[in-house]
N, C-alpha and C positions, 0 to 999 in steps of 0.2 A: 594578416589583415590585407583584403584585398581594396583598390584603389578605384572607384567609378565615378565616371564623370553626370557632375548635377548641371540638366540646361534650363533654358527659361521654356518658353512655349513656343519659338521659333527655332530650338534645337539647338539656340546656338550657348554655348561652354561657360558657365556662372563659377562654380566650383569644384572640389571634389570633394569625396565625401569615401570616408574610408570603414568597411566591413566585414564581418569577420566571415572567414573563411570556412568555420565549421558550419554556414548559413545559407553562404552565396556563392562555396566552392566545395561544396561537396559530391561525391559520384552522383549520378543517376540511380535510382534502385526498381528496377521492373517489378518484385516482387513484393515491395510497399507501396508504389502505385495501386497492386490490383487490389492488394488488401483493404486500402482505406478509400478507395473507388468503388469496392463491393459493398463497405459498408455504408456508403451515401445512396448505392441503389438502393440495396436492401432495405434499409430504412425508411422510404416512402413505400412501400408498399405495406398497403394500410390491413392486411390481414382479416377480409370482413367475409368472402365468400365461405358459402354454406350451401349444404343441401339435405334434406329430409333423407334418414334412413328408415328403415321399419316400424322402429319405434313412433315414428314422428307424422305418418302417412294415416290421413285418416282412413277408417273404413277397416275393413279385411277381420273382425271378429267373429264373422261366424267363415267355415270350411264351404270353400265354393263346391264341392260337391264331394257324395259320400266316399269313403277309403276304397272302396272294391266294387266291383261291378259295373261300370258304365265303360269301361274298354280303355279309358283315359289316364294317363298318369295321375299319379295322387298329388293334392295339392294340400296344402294347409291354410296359405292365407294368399289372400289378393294381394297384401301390401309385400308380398316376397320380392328380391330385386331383380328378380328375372320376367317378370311381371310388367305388362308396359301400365304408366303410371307407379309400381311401388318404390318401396326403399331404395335408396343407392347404396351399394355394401361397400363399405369403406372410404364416402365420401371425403369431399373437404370440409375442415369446420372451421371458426372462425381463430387466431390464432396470433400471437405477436410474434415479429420474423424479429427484432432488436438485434444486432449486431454490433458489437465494440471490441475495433482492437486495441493492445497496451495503448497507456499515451507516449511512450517512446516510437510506436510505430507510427503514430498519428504525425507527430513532430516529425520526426525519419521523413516521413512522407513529403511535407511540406517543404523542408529542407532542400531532400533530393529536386524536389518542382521546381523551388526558387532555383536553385544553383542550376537545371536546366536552361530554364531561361538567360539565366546571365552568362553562361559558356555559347547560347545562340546569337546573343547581341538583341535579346530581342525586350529587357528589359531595362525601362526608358525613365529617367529620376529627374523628377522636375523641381527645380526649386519653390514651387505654390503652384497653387491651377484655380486662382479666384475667377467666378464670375459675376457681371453687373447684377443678374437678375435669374430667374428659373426659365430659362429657356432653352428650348433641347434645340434650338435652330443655331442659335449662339455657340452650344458645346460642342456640336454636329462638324462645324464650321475650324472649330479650333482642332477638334481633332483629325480631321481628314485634309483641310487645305492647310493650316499650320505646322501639326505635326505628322504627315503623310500616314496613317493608319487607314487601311480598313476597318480592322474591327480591335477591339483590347482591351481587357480588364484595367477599370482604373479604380485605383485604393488613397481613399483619403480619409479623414475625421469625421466620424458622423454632423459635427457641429457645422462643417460644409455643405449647409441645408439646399444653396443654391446649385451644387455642383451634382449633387445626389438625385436633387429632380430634373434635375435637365438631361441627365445622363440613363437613367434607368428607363428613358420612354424610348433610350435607339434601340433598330433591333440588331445590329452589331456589335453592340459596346455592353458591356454591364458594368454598375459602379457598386464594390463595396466600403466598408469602414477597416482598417485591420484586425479586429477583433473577430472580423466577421469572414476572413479570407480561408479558403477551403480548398484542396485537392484537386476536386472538379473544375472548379470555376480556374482555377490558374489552369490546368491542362484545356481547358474547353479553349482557352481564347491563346495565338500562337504571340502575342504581345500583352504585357503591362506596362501600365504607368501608373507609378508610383512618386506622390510627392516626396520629400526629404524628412518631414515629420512624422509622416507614415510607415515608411521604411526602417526609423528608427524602432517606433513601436514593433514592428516585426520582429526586428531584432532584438529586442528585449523582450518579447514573451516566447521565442523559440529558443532562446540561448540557455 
């Protein structure tokens, strides 16, 4: 169990708080990064393009002109794909790309992200992060003149209604819930902040 220190919103030293180490201290893994990073691209791609082949081209029933004699190559139909306007041969068609690897790689993944971060020092455990009201001027303020951040994934309880909308309108910061913490989003931002209740959750659904 590894040992981290919990601060308030001025950084400075509340408690500690202690983690297990197959979580928050495990290797790096390049090749579960790309796998469950491939699968979060892949997955928005909404699979809709299409294009008419021959079949689907209208026109081209009757033979633009007869088999032999006019000096020309023979044709069969207009809608042929070498024909400007016909069929595309071998187009795209409409298709779901779905990708999912085990959930041991998906976790792996996660794992490896956290324990990143916390071998850079660049994950920051606060004991609460309440605010008055839904003000992104308010969260803005704490997090850059308080806790010196430019930019950082912060993870707290969805029930932190005020923290969540104050936070999702910066265009540096993104705030999730733990349930809702993902690969991308931790590698996208080179800081988080994570309450003490939240972390725990972490810890208990990757363990």
């Amino acid at each position: 169990m590894a040992k981290f220190d919990v601060v308030d919103l001025d950084l400075k030293k509340v408690s500690e708080l202690e983690l297990s180490d197959e979580i928050f201290g495990a290797k790096p893994n390049a090749h579960l990064f790309y796998e469950v990073a491939k699968m979060q691209q892949v997955n928005r791609r909404r699979g809709t393009v299409a294009v008419k082949n021959t079949s689907l081209v209208s026109g081209g029933g009757k033979k633009p002109w007869k088999q032999k004699g006019t000096g020309r190559a023979r044709q069969g139909s207009i809608r042929a794909s070498h024909w400007v306007g016909g069929g595309k041969a071998m187009g795209p068609k409409p298709r779901d790309y779905f990708y999912r690897p085990p959930k041991k790689v998906r976790r792996g993944a996660l794992r490896a992200a956290l324990s990143l971060r916390a071998q850079e020092k660049t994950l920051i455990i606060l004991d609460g992060f309440k605010l008055d009201a839904a003000k992104s001027k308010q969260a803005f303020d704490v997090l850059t003149r308080r806790l010196k951040l430019a930019g950082a994934l912060v993870i707290d309880a969805k029930d932190n209604i005020n923290l969540h909308r104050s936070v999702r309108n910066l265009a540096k910061f993104d705030v999730l819930p733990p349930e809702g913490l993902n690969l991308e989003s931790v590698l996208r931002h080179k800081h988080l902040v994570v309450t003490s209740a939240a972390i725990k959750a972490i810890e208990g659904a990757l363990s």
